[in-house]
C-alpha atoms as a printed R data frame, in Angstrom:
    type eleno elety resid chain resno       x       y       z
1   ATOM     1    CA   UNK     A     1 -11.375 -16.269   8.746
2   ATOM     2    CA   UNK     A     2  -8.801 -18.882   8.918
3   ATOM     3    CA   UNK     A     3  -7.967 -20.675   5.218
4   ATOM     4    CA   UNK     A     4  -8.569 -24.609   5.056
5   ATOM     5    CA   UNK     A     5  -7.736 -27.414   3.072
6   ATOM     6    CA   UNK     A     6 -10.132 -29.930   2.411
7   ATOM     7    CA   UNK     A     7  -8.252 -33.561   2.525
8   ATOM     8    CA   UNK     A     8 -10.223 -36.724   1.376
9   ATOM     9    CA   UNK     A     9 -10.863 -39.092   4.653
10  ATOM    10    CA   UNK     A    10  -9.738 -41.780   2.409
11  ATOM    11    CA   UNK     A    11  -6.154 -40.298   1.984
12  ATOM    12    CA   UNK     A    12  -5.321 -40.059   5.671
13  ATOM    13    CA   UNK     A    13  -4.327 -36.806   7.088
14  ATOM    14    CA   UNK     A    14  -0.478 -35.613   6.674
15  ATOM    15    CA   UNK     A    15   1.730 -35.924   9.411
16  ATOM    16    CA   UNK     A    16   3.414 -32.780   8.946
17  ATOM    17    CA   UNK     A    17   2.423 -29.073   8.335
18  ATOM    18    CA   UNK     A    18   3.159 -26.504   6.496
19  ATOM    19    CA   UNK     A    19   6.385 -24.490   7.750
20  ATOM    20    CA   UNK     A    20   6.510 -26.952  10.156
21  ATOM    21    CA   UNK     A    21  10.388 -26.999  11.053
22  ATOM    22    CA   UNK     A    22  12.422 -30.572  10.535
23  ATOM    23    CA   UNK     A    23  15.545 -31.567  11.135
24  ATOM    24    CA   UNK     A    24  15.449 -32.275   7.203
25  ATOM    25    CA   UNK     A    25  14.664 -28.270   7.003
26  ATOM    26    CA   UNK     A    26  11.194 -26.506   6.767
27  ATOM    27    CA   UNK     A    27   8.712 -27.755   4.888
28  ATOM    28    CA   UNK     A    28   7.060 -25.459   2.124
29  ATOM    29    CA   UNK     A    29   4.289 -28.077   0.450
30  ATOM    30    CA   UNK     A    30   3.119 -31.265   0.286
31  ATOM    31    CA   UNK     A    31   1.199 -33.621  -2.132
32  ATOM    32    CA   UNK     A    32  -0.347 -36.783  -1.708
33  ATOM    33    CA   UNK     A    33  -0.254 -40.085  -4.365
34  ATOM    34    CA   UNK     A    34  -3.072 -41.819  -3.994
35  ATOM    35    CA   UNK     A    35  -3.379 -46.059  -3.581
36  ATOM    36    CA   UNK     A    36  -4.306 -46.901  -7.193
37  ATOM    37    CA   UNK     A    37  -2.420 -44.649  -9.341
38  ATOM    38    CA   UNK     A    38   0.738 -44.942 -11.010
39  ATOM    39    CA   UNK     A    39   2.850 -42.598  -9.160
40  ATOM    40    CA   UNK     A    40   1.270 -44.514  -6.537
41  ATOM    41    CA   UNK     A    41   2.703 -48.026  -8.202
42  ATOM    42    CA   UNK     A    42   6.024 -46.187  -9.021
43  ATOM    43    CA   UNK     A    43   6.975 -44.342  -6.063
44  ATOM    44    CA   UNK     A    44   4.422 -45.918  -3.311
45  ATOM    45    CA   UNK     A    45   1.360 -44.161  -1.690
46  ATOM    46    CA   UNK     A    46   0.949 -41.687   0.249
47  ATOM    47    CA   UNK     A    47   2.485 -37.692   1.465
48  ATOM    48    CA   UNK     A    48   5.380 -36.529   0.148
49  ATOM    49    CA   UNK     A    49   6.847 -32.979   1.161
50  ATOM    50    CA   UNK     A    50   8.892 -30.119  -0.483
51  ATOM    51    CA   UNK     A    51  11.301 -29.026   2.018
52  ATOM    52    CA   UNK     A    52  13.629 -25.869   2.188
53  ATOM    53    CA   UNK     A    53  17.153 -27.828   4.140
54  ATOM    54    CA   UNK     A    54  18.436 -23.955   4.138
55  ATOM    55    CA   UNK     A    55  16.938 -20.745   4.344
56  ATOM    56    CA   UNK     A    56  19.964 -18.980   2.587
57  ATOM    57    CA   UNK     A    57  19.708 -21.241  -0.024
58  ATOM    58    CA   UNK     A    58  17.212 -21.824  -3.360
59  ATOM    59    CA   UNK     A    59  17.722 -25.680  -2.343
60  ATOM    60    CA   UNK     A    60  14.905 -27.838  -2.537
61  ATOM    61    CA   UNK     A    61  14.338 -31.538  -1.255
62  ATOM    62    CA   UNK     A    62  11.665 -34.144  -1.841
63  ATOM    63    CA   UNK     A    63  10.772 -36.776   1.006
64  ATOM    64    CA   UNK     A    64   8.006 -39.403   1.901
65  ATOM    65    CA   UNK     A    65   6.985 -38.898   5.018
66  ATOM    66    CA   UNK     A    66   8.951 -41.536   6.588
67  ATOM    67    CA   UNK     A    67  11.708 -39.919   5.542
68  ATOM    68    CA   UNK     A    68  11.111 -37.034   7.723
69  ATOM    69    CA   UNK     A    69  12.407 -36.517  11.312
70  ATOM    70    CA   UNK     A    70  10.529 -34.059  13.560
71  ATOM    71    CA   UNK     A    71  12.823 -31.453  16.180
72  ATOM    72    CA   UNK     A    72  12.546 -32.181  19.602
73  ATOM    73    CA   UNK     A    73  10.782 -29.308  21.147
74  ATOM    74    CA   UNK     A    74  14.476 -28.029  22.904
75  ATOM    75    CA   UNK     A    75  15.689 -28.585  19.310
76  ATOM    76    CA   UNK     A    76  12.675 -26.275  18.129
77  ATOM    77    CA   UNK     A    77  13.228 -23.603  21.608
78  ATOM    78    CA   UNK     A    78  16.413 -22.910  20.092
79  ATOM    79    CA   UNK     A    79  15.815 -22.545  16.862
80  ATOM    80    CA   UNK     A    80  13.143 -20.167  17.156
81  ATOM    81    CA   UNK     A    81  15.284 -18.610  20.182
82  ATOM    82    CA   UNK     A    82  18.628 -18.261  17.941
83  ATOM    83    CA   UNK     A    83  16.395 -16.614  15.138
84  ATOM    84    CA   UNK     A    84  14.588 -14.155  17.404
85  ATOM    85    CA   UNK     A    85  18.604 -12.811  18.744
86  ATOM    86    CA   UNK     A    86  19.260 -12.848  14.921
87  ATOM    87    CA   UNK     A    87  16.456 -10.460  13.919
88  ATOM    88    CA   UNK     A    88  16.624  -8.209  17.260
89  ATOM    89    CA   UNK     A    89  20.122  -7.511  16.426
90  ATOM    90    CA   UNK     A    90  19.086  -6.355  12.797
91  ATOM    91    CA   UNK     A    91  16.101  -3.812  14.337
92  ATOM    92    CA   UNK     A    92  19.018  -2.699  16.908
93  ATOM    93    CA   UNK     A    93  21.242  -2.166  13.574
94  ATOM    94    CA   UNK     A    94  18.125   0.065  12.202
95  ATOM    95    CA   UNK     A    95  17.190   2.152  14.864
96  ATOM    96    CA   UNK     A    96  20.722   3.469  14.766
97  ATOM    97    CA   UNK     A    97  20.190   3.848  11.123
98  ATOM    98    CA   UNK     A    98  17.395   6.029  11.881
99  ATOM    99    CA   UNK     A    99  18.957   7.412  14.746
100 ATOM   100    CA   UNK     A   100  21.320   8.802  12.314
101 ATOM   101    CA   UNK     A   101  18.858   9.689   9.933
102 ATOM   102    CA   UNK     A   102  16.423  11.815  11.975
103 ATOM   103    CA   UNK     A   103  20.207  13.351  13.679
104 ATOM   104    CA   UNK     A   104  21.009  14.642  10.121
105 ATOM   105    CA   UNK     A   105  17.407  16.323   9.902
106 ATOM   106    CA   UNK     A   106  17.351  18.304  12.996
107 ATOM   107    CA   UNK     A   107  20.999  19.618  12.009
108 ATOM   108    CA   UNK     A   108  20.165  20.917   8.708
């Protein structure tokens, strides 16, 4: 079973998702201050978004939705292409740990 949110019609739905990858970073939450409230008054209505600028980082940014610039989908290709080289290089780097490992078994 997939897991839902229920949003209020009158809100408006968010333009952005969760993980959904920015050029402001990847977004990790979102909350919404509705028309009539004083966050609302303060800060003006509407989504706001936690985002994560760095991965490597404990980093944190805040940013209305206009604020927020989407990748283009080459920008997002090689991204997700860079990332996928990153982490096959680091299951190469251990299978030749086990290699080693199961080596050192047979021998003893």
């Amino acid at each position: 079973m997939q897991p839902t949110i229920s949003i209020p019609q009158h809100w408006g739905y968010p333009r952005f998702g969760l993980e959904q990858r920015t050029e402001q970073g990847t977004i990790l939450g979102l909350y919404y201050y509705p028309s009539g409230t004083e966050l609302a008054e303060q800060f003006d209505p509407g989504w706001r978004y936690v985002l994560m600028p760095n991965k490597n980082s404990d980093e944190i940014s805040y940013l209305k939705e206009d604020q927020i610039q989407p990748l283009t989908p080459e920008e997002l290709f090689s991204e997700i292409t860079t990332e996928i080289e990153f982490y096959e290089q680091q299951i190469n780097i251990l299978k030749q740990q086990l290699a080693v490992l199961t080596r050192g078994f047979t021998n003893a």
